[in-house]
C-alpha positions as MATLAB code, in Angstrom:
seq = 'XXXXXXXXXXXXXXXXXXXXXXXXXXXXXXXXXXXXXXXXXXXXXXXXXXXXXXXXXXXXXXXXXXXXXXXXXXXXXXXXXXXXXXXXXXXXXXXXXXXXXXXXXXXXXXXXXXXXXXXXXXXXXXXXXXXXXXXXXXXXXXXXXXXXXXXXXXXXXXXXXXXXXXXXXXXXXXXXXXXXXXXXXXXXXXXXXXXXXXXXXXXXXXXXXXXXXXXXXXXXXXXXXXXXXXXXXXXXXXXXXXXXXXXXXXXXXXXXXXXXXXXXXXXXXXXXXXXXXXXXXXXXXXXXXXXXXXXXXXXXXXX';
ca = [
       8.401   -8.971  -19.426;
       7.602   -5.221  -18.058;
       7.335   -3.882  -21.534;
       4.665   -6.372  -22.025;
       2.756   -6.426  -19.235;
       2.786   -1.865  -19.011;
       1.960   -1.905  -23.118;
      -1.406   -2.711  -22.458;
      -1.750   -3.064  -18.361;
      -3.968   -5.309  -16.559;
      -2.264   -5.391  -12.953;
      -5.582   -4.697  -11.296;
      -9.519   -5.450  -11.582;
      -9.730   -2.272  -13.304;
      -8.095   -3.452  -16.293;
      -8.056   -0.866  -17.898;
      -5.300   -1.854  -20.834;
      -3.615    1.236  -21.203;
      -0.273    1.743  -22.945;
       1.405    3.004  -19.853;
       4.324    3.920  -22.092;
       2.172    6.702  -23.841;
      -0.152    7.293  -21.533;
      -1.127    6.690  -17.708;
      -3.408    4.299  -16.495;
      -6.484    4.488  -14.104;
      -3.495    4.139  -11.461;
      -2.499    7.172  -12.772;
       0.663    6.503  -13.713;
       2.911    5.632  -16.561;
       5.354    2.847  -17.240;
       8.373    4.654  -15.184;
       8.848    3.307  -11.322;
       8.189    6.197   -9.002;
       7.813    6.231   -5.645;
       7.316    9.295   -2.679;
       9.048    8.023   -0.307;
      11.821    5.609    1.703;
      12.354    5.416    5.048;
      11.779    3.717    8.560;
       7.942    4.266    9.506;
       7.082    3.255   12.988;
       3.559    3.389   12.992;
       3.191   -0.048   11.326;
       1.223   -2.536   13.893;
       3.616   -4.019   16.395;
       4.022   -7.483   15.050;
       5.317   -6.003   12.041;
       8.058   -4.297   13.383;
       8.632   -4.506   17.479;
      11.081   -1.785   17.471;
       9.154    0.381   15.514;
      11.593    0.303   12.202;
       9.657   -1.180    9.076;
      11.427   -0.157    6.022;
       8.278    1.082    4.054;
       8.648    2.262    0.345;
       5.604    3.919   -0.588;
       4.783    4.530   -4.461;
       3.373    6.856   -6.496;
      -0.442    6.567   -7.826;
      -3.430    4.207   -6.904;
      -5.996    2.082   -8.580;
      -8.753    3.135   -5.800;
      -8.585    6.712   -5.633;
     -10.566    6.691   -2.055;
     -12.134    9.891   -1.583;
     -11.382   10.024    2.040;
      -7.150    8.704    1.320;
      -4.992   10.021    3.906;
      -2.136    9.383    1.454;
      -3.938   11.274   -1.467;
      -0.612   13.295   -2.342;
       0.969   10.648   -3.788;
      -2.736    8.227   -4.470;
      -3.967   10.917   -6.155;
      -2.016   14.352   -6.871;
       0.899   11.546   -8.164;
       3.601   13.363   -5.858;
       6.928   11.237   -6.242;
      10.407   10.954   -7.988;
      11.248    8.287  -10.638;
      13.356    5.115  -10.239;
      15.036    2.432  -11.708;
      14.555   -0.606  -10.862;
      18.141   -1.105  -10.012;
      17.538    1.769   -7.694;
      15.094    0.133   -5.860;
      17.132   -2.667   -5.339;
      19.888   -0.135   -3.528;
      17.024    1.695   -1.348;
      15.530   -1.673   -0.543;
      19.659   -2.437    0.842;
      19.502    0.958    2.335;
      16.604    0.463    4.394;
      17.718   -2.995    5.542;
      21.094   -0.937    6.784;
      19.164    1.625    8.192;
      18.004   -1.382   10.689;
      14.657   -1.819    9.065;
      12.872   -4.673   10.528;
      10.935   -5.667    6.694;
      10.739   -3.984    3.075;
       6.825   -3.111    3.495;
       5.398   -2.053    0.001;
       2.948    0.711   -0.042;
      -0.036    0.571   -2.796;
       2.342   -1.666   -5.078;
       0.446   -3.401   -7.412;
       0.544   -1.001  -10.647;
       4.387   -1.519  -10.119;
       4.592   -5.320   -9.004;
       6.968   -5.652  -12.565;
       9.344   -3.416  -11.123;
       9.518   -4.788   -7.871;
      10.331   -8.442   -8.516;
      12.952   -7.332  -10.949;
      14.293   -4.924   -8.039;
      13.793   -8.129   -5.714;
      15.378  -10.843   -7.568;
      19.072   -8.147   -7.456;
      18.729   -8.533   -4.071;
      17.264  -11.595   -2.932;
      20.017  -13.350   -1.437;
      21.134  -10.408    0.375;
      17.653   -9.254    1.629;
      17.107  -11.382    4.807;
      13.896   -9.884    6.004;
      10.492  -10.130    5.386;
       8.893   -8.554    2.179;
       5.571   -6.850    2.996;
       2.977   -6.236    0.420;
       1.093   -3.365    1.790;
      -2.548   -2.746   -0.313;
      -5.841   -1.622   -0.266;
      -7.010   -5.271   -1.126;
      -8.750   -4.522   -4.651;
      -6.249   -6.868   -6.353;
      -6.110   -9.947   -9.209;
      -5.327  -13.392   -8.259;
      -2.894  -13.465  -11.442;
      -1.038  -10.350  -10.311;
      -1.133  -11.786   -6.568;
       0.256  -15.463   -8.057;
       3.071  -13.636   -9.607;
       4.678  -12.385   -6.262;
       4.721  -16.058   -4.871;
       8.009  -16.784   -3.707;
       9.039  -12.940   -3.075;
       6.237  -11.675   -0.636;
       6.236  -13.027    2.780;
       3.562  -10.703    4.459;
       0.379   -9.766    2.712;
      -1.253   -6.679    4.416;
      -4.545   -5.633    2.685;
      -7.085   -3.336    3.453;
     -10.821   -5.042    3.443;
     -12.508   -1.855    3.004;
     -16.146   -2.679    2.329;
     -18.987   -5.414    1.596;
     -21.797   -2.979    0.138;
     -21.437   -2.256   -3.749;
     -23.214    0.767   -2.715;
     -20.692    2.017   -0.275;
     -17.408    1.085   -2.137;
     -18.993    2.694   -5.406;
     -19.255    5.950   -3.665;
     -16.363    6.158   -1.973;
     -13.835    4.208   -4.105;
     -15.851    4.134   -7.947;
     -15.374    0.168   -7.189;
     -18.956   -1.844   -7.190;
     -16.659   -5.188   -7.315;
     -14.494   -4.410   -4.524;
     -16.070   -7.181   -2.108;
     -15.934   -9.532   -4.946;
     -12.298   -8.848   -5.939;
     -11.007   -8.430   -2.403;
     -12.695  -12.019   -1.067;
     -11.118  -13.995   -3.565;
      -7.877  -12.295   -3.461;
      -7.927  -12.750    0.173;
      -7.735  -16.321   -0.293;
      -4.587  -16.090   -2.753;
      -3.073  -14.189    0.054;
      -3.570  -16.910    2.513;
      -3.012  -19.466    0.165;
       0.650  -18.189   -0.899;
       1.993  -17.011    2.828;
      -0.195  -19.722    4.917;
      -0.713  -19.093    8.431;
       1.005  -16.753   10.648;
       4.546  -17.980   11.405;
       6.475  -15.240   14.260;
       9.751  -15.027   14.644;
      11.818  -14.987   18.201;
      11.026  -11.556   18.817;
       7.445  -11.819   18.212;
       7.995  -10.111   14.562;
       5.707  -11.732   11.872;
       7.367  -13.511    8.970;
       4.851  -14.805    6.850;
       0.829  -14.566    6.975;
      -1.768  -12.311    6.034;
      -3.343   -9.519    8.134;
      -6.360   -8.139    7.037;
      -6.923   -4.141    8.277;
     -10.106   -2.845    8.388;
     -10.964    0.811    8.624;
     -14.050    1.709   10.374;
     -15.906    4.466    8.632;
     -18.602    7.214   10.054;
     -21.979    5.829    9.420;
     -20.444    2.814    8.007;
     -20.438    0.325   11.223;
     -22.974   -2.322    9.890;
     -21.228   -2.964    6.944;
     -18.066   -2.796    9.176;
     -19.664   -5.673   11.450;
     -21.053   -7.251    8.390;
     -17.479   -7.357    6.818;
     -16.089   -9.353   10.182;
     -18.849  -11.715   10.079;
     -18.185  -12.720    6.802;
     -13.957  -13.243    7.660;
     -15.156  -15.524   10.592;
     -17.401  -17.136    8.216;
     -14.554  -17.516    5.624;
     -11.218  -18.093    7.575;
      -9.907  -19.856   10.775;
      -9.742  -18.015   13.574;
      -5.809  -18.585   13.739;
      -5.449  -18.339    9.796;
      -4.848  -15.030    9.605;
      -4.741  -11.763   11.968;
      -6.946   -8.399   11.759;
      -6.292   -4.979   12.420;
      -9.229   -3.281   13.389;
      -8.109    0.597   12.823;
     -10.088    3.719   14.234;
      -7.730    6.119   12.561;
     -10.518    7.505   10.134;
      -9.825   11.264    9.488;
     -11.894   13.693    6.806;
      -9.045   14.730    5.010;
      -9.272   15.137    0.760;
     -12.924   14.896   -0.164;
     -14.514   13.547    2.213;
     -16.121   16.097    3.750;
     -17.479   16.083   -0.111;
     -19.025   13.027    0.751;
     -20.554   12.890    3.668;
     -17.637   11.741    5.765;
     -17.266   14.355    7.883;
     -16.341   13.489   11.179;
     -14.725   11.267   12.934;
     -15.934    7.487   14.149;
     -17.825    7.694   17.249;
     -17.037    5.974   20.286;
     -20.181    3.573   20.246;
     -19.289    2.977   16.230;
     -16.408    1.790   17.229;
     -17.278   -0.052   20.317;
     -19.902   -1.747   18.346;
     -17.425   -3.598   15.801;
     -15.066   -3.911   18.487;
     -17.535   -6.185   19.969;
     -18.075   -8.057   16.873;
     -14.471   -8.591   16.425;
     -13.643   -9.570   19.737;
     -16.816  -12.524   19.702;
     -15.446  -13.906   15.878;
     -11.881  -14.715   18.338;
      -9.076  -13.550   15.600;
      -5.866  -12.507   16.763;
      -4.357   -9.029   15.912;
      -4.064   -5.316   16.462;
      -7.007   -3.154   17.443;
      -5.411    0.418   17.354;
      -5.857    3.178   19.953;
      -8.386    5.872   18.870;
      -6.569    8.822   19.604;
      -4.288    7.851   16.267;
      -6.959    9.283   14.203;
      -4.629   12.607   13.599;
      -3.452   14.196   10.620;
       0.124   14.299   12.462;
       0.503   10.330   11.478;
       0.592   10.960    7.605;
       4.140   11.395    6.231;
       5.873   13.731    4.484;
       6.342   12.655    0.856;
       8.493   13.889   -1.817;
       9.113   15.125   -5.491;
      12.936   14.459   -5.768;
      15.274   11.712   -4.329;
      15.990   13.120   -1.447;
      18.236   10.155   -0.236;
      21.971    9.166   -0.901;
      21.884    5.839   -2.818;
      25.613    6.118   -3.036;
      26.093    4.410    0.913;
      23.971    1.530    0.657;
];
């Protein structure tokens, strides 16, 4: 099943049917699991982990490439360390010993073969929720395969404007792609069910990130969600945490999102009535990105 699917890749709209065995794809990488990182991240919004201990995995390599990425050591400069899948299995165990409130998978999709092989050695000992953690540029196909192992689905809507997500992401379809997989999403984790501490099991909640100069497609973007979904369907996280790091600056995005930029969607959210996270302004700080790593740097031998 991997070998097949990484021989000539399609996980994402970018399709771009490379031989990931011989050669990497647009995501960058090649047909061998690697990840940057494994361990309890507590800056996840609070309905994903109350006590601050989500059990993120992030992995090497994206099929965005954002120019602005805050994460563009391992989206873009591929920093990581190779696993099995096997391996994964064991960190996913580690994390859940650790105390790790969810597995929450970081830019995923170029290695969704990996993880559901990694899932199904652990399935009936992993009692937590599985989050799927992505910058919403995804195929329904790709999405349909993780029915049954993901319980959260936490994409990023970036943009509406061709224009904009062409610039910034070398994506014209982005809208297009992320709208319909939006509606997998809902469609395979239905509406938000919480647990008894107020953690969320299953649903979809859509992040947005508002970007300098972008707010009207920002408040077009939430008109179209209260257009498209129930107010109690799914949640949004309205995030303010925009930074110029990696090209940006290149760009044009070189500062941060003003106050009335921000109190202008704010205001749009608030009067479409969805339920979520909107996240405090002064989190737009380089200090919030992780450290991430070449080696494994972590003792699989205790899990």
């Amino acid at each position: 099943m991997i070998k097949d699917i990484y021989s000539r890749c399609t996980l994402c709209p970018r399709e771009c049917g490379a031989d990931r065995y011989k050669s990497k794809g647009f995501c960058g990488e090649g047909a061998e699991l690697r990840i940057a990182r494994a361990e309890l991240h507590k800056w996840e919004e609070p309905c994903l982990s109350p006590n601050g201990r989500s059990g993120t995995v992030f992995f090497s390599g994206c099929q965005l490439g954002c120019v602005y990425c805050q994460n563009h050591a391992i989206s873009a400069e591929h920093r990581g360390f190779e696993l099995t899948a096997e391996q994964l299995a064991e960190t996913f165990l580690r994390l859940k010993k650790m105390g790790a409130e969810n597995i929450d998978l970081v830019t995923p999709t170029h290695f969704v073969p990996h993880i559901i092989s990694a899932l199904d050695m652990v399935r009936t000992k992993l009692d937590i929720p599985v989050i799927y953690n992505c910058g919403g540029y995804e195929k329904r196909e790709t999405l349909e395969s993780l029915r049954g192992y993901v319980d959260v689905f936490l994409p990023d809507l970036k943009y509406m404007d061709s224009g904009i997500s062409q610039r910034y992401s070398k994506a014209p379809d982005y809208f297009e792609r992320c709208g319909a997989a939006l509606k997998t999403m809902l469609d395979i984790a239905g509406k938000p069910v919480y647990g008894d501490n107020g953690e969320l099991l299953k649903g979809v909640m859509v992040r947005h990130l508002i970007l300098p100069r972008c707010r009207h497609d920002s408040i077009a973007l939430i008109k179209w969600l209260s257009e498209s979904f129930d107010s109690d369907s799914i949640l949004i996280s309205l995030m303010s945490q925009f930074t110029p790091v990696y090209k940006a600056v290149e760009y044009g995005l070189d500062r941060r999102v003003t106050t009335f930029e921000y109190k202008s969607v704010l205001k749009e959210l608030e009067a479409a009535g969805f339920d979520g996270f909107v996240q405090e302004r002064s989190s737009a700080d380089e200090d919030y990105i992780p450290e991430f790593y070449d080696h494994l740097y972590y003792n699989l031998a205790n899990t």
